[in-house]
C-alpha positions as CSV (number, residue, x, y, z in Angstrom):
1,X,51.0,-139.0,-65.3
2,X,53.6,-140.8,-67.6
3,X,57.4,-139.8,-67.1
4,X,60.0,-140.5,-69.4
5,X,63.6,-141.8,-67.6
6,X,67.3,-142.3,-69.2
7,X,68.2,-146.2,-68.5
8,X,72.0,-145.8,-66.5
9,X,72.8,-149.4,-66.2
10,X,70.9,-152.7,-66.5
11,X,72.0,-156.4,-65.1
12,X,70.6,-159.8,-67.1
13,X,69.3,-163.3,-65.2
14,X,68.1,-166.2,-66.5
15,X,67.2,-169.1,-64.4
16,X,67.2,-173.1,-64.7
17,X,64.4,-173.6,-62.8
18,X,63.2,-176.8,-62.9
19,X,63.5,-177.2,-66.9
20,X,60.7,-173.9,-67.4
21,X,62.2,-171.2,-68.8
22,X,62.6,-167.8,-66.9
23,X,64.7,-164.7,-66.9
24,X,64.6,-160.8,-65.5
25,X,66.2,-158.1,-66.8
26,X,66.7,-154.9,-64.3
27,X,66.7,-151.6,-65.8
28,X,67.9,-148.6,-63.3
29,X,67.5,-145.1,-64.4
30,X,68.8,-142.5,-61.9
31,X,65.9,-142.9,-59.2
32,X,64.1,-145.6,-60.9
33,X,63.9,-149.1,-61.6
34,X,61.9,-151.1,-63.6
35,X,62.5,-154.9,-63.4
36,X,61.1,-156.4,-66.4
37,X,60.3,-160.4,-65.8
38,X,60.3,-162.9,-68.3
39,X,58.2,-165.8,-67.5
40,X,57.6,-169.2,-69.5
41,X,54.9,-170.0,-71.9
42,X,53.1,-172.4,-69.5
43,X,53.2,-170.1,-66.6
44,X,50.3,-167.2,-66.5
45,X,51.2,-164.1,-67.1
46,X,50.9,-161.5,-63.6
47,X,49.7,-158.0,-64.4
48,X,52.2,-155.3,-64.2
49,X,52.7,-153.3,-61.1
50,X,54.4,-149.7,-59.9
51,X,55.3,-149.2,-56.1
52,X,55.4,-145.7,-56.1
53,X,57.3,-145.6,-52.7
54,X,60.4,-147.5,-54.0
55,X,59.9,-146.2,-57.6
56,X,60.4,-149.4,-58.8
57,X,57.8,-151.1,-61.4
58,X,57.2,-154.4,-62.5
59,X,56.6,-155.8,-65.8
60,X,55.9,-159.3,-67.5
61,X,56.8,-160.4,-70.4
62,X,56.9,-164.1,-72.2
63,X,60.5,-165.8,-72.2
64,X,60.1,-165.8,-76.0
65,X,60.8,-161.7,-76.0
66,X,64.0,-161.9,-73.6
67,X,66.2,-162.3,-76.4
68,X,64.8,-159.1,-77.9
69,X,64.7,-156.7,-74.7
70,X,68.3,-157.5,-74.0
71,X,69.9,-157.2,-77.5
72,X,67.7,-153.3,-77.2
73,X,69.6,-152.6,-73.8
74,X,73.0,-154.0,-75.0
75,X,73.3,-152.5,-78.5
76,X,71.4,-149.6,-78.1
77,X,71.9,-145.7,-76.9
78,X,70.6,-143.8,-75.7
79,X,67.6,-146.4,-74.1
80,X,64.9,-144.6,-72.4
81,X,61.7,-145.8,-70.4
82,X,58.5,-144.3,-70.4
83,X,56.7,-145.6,-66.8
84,X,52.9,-144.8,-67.0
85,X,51.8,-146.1,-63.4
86,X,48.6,-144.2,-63.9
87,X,47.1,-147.2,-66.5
88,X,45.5,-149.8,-65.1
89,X,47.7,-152.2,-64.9
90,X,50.7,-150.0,-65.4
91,X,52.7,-149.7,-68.8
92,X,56.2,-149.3,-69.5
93,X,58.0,-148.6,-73.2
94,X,61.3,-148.9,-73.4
95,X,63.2,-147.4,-76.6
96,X,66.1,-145.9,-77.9
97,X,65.6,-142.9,-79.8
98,X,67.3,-139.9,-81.5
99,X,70.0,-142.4,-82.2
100,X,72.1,-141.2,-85.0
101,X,71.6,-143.3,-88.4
102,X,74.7,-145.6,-90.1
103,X,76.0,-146.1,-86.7
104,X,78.6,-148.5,-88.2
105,X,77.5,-152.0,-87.7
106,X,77.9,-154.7,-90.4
């Protein structure tokens, strides 16, 4: 059954490996972590997975959406995750929500 978890923190990678381009962004809320992978366009793209024993899923994304997920986790609040391990592979959404309009940028 989906849950729905409040991101608390989050830490941001990207890697020079050998020219491709790769990143991972982990996302820990309370008991929870979801480490979302970033993987480059010639690489093929894993299926998600959820280790229900560690609470920790796994989820693949193409480099070209990096930029996005961590401008979301950096400028937004509150960010939650929904983890639905029970799909096949598992999903994951992560959105901010009941933000308050006119927050002030420019």
């Amino acid at each position: 059954m989906a849950f729905i978890k409040v991101l608390n923190s989050y830490a941001a990678f990207l890697y020079p490996n050998l020219g491709k381009q790769s990143g991972r962004i982990n996302l820990y809320c309370d008991d929870h972590k979801l480490y979302l992978l970033f993987v480059d366009p010639s690489d093929p793209m894993p299926s998600n997975t959820f280790d229900a024993a560690s609470k920790t899923g796994v989820a693949y994304q193409r480099f070209s959406q990096y930029g996005h997920y961590l401008d979301l986790v950096r400028n937004e609040k509150p960010i939650n995750v929904t983890f639905r391990p029970e799909d096949a592979p598992p999903t994951y959404v992560i959105y901010c929500s009941a933000e308050p309009p006119g927050e002030g940028e420019i």
